[in-house]
N, C-alpha and C positions, 0 to 999 in steps of 0.2 A: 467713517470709512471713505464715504466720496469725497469730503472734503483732503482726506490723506491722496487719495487719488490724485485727484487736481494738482495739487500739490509737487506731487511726482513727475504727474506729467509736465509740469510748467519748466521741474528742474531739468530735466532728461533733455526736454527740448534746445535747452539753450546748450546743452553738450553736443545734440546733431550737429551744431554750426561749427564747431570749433575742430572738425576737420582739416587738416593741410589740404589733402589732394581727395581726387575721388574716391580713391578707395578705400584710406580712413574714415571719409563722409558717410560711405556704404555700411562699411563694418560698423562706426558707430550707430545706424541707425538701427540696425538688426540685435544690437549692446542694448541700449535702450530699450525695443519691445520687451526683451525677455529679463529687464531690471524693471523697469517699472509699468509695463500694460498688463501682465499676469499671462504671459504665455511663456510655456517652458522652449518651442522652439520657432527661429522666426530664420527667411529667409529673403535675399533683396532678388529679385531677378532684372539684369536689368537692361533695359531697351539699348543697341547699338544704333549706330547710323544706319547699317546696311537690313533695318527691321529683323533682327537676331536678339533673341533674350540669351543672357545668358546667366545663370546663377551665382555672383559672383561674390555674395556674405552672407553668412550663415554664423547664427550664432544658436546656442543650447544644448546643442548635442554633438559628438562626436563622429557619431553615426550618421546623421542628417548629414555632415558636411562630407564624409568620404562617399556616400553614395551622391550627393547631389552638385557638391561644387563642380564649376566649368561645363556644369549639363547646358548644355542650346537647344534651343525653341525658337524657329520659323514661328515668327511673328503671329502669323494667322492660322497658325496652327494651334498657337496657345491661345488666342484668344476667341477659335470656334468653341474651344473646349469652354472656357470660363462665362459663351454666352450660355450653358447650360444649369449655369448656377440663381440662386436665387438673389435677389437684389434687398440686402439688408443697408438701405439708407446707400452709402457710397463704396458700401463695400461688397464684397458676393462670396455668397455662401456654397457651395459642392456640397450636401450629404452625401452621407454613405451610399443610399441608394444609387445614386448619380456617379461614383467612382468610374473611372477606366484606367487602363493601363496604358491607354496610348501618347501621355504624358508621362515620361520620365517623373519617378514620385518617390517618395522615400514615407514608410507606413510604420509605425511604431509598433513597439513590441508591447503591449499592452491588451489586456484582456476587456473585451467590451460590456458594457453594463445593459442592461434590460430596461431601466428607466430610460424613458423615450427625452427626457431632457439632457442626457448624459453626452457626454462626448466621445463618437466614436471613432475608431480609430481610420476609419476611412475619411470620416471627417475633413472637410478642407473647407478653411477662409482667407482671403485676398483681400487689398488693398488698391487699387490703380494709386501710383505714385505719379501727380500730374506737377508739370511747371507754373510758374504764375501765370504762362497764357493759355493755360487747358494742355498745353503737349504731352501726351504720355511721356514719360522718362523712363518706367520702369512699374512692377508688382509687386508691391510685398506679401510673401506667404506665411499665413504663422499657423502654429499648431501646440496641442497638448496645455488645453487652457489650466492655470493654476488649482484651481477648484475641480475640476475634473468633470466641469459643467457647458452647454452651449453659452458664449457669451451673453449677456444681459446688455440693457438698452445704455446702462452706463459705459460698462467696459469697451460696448462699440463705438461708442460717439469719443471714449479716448484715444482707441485704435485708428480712427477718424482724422483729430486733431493732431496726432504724431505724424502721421500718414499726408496730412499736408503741409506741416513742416518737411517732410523729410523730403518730398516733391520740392521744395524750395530751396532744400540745403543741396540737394541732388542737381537742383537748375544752376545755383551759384556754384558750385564746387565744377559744373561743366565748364561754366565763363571764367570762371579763375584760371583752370588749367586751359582752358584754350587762347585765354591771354599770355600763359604762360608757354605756350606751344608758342603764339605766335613770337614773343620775345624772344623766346631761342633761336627760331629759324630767319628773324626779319631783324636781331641785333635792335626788339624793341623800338621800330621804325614808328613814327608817328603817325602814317599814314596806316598801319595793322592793327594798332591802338584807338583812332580814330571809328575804324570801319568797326569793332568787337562794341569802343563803349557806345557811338550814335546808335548801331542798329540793335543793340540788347532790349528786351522785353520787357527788361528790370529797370526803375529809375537808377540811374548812376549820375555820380559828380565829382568834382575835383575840390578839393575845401584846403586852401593854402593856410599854410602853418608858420607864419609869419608871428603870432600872435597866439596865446591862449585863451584871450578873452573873448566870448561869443562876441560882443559890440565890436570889435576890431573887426572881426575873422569876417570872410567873404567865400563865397564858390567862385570856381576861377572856371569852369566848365562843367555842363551841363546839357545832358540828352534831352531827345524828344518825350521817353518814356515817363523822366522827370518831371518834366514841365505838365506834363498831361496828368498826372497824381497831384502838383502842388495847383493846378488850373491858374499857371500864370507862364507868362511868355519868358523864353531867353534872354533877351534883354534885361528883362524884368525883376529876374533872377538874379543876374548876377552884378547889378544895382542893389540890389538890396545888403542886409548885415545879417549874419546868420542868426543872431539873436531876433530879429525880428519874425523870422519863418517857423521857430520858435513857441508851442502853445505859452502861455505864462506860468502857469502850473507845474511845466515841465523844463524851465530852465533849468535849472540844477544837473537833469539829465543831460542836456545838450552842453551843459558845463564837463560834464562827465566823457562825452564825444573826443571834446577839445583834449581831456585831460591824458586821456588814455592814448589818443594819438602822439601829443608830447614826452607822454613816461615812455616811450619805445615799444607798448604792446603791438608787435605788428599785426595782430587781425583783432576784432571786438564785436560785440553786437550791442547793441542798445534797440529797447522799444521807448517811444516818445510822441507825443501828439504834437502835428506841423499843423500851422494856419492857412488854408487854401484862398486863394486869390479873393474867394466869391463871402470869406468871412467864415466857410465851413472849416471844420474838423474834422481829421484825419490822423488816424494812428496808424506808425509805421513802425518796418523794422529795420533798423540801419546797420550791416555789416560793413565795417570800416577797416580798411587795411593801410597801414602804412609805406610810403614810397619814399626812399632813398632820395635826395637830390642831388647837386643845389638846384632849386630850392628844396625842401622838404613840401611832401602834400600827401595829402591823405588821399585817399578812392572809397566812395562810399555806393553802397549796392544797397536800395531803400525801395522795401513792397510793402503794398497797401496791407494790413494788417484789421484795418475795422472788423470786417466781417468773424475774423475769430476772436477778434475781444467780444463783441456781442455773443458770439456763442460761450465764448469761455463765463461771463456774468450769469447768461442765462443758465447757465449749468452749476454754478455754483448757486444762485437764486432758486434752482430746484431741488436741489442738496439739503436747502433747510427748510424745503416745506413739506405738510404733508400730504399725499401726492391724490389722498381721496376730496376732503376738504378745502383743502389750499393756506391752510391755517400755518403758522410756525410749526414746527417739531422741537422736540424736546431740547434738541443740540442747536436750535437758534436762540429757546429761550435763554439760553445761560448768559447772550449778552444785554437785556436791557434788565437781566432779572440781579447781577453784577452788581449793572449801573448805579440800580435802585437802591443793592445792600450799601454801598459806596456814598451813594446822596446820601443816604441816611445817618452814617458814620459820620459826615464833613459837616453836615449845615444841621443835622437834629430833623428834616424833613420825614413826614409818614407815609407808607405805599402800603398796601392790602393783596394780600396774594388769596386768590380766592379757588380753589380745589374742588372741581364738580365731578358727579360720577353720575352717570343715567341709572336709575331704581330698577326699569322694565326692561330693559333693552335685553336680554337672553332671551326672554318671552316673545319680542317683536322676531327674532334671531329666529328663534325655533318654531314660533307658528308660521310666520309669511316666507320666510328665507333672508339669504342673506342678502338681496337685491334690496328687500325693505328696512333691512338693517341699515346698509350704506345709504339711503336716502334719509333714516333718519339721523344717522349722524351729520353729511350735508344741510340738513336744514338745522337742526342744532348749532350745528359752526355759524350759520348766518345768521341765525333769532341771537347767539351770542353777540357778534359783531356788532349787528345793529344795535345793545344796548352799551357798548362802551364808546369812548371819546376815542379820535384818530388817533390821540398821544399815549394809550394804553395798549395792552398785548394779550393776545386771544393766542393761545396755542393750545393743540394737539397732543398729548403726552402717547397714546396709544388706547386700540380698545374704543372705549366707551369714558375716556377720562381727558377732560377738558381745564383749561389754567385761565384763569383772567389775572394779570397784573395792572392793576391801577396805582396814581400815584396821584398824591394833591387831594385826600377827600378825608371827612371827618367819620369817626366810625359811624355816626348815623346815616350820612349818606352813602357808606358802604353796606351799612342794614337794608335801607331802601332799592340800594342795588340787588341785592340778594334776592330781596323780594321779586323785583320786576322778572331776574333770573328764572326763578321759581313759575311764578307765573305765565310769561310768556313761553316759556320751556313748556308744561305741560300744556299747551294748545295744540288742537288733533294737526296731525302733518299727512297730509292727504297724499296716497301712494297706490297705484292699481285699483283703484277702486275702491279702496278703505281709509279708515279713517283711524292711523294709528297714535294712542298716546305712552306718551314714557312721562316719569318722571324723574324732578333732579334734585341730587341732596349735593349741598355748600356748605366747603367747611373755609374759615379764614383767619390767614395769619400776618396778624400786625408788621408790617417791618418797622421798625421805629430805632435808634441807633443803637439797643442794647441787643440788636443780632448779632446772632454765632455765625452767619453766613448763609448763600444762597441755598445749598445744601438741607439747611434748619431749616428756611423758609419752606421750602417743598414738605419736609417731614411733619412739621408742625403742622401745615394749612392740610396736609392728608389724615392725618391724627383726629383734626378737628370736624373734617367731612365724614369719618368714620364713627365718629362721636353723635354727629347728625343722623346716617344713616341706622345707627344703632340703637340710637333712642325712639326713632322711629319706627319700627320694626320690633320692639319690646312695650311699645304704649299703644302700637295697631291705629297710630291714626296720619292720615296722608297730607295733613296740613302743615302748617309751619312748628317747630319746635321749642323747644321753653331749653334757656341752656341749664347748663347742671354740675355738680362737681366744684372748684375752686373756681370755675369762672361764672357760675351763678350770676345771672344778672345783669349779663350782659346788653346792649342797648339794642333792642329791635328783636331779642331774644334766639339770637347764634351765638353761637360756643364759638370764642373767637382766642386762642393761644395768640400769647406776648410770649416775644423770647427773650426771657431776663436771662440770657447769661450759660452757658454750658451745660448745666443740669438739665434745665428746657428745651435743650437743642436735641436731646437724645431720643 
């Protein structure tokens, strides 16, 4: 589901930019919240010059938009109101408690729930919608979360990431029409052109279109804001070949620049990593719009970008782990656990899927609490780690059930894995004062190339930990196991399933 999020978000975002004017910009931003952040209604309020908000996109309801569109807000009136709110990361919260009516509001007709997590109808959260240099531009308001819940730490940090897109599309969508003011009333004088792209906040440039090829192609002008994002001088600049400013990796992209200015797209975005003066890297996002000539030239509008890609990785990086442990989750194992069914298919190579379950762990649950419970899983995840290679995968399924996938080892040395499992696993895990032990049964399943699939591997390697615990638990003794059944005799004595073929997969 987060990863669907992500997802959403990344799409929705490159729709904020493709705005003509402000108020398509507007309207698509408040489209957006309420398609892909999970709020049924979202509103833009948005800062004038003369510090006047005034509500001017509303999308989700009908309702919201007859009572609120064209409502105005004295600046410091709305925002004495909003210091009353609580501060969730960058955005702020109003509970019900906190409501007044001395903001113009619009309250949903909706019956309030008694779970103190629920969302109620008084409820209000905001957004500050800032420019690339901090300037407020506007608030976004949304409401009547999908789930019918107070947001959680995911859905903020996406309300978050749209929310400074939309500050940014809201900053570019002001400089484009104010370019475009000034072109109407100054007949596009050089000198009103001049003063919008030098003194912009946003890097800008001119990139002559003489040529398709990044190696030809050159910047014909370039701002201060520019030069101070690539940390190389004017001159410097416009010496150089576009191809070279250029990360390597990201040619292709910057080929994509060129391409789309040539095919007539008159506006585009592209994200792409530029090489800075000092050797560093920098990811940006470049809105390029096409200019009529002669000559033909593009205008590119290019912000630093780093900072949300590091958070965008970091959010996806926390999407596949599990968030007690730190271990993989179930939905990250399915890429190396693939890889492995696929190695195995192509070259005939063998991996071991090893399926653990903790014996005691309800006991540790129910006598100490669950405070003791989650440290002994914590330390379980670590005593795991520490006994496999960095090129193997320790994951989390949920519970009290843990996965090793190794690859490259003979079944004896996956015996003696077991064992060490075994062993260092029941060592006491020191917690408040006690000295708690659990134990673990191991069940494992061969990948070798007559697998049905990763699917099999999970069901088999549980089948077979089941087998372990079971037998265990019927022979009353807490040691290691003797296997049994058709796999009798196995080497190190674990019940170890082979998947020969669709019967065994089942």
């Amino acid at each position: 589901m987060a990863m669907a999020a992500i997802r959403s978000v990344y799409r929705i975002t490159g729709r904020v930019n493709t705005g003509v004017t402000l108020a398509e910009t507007l309207q698509l931003i408040v489209d957006a919240v309420v398609d892909g952040v999970g709020f049924g209604v979202a509103v833009v309020n948005y800062l004038h010059p003369d510090k006047v908000y005034e509500a001017v996109a509303i999308a989700g309801s009908d309702e919201a938009r007859e009572t609120l569109l064209g409502a105005r807000y004295p600046a410091d009136e709305l925002d004495r109101y909003l210091e009353r709110a609580e501060r969730w990361g960058q955005l702020r919260y109003l509970p019900q408690e906190r409501f007044s009516d001395s903001i113009q509001s619009w309250v949903p007709d909706v019956v309030p729930d008694s779970d103190p997590d629920s969302w109620h109808p008084l409820d209000a959260l905001f957004a500050p919608l800032r420019a690339p240099n901090g300037e407020l531009v506007g608030i976004l308001g949304v409401d009547l979360p999908a789930d019918g819940r107070k947001p959680g730490p995911l859905q903020r940090e996406l309300l978050e990431m749209l929310a400074a897109q939309a500050g940014i599309a809201i900053d570019n969508a002001n400089l484009v029409e104010a370019l475009r003011r000034e072109r109407r009333q100054l007949a596009a004088s050089e000198a009103a052109f001049r003063l919008a792209f030098n003194g912009a906040g946003t890097g800008m440039c001119l990139i002559g279109l003489e040529s398709s090829d990044p190696d030809r192609t050159r910047l014909t002008r370039v701002n201060a804001a520019l030069c101070r994002l690539l940390g190389r001088d004017e001159d410097v600049l416009l010496s150089m070949r576009f191809a070279d400013l250029i990360h390597p990796d990201d040619v292709d992209e910057g080929r994509a620049v060129l391409a789309g200015a040539f095919g007539g797209v008159p506006m585009h975005d592209h994200e792409l990593r530029c090489v800075r003066g000092d050797g560093g890297v920098v990811w940006v996002s470049a809105t390029v719009s096409v200019v009529a000539g002669p000559p033909p030239f593009a205008i590119a509008q290019v912000q630093d970008i780093t900072g949300r890609k590091a958070a965008e990785a970091d959010l996806v990086r926390r999407a596949s782990r599990d968030p007690l442990t730190g271990l993989v989750n179930r939905e990250a194992l399915a890429a190396p656990l693939d890889a492995a069914v696929r190695r195995a298919g192509a070259d005939g190579g063998t991996s071991a899927l090893l399926f653990c379950d903790l014996d005691d762990f309800k006991v540790v649950n129910d006598t100490f609490g669950h405070d003791a419970g989650d440290a002994v899983l914590v330390a379980v995840a670590r005593r795991l780690v520490s006994l496999v290679r960095p090129t193997d995968t320790v994951a989390r399924l949920g519970g009290d059930e843990f996965v090793i996938l190794v690859e490259d080892l003979l079944i004896d040395e996956v015996a003696a894995l077991v064992d060490r499992v075994e062993r260092v696993v029941s060592a006491p895990i020191g917690h408040d004062g006690h000295a708690l032990r659990v134990r673990i049964s191991v069940g494992v399943a061969v990948i070798d190339a007559t697998i049905a699939g990763a699917g099999a591997a999970l069901r088999a390697a549980d089948r077979a930990m089941y087998l372990v615990k079971g037998h265990r638990h019927a022979s009353r003794v807490t040691g290691r196991v003797t296997a049994f059944g058709e796999h009798a005799g196995a080497p190190g004595g674990i019940p170890v399933l082979r998947l020969a073929g669709p019967d065994n997969a089942q």
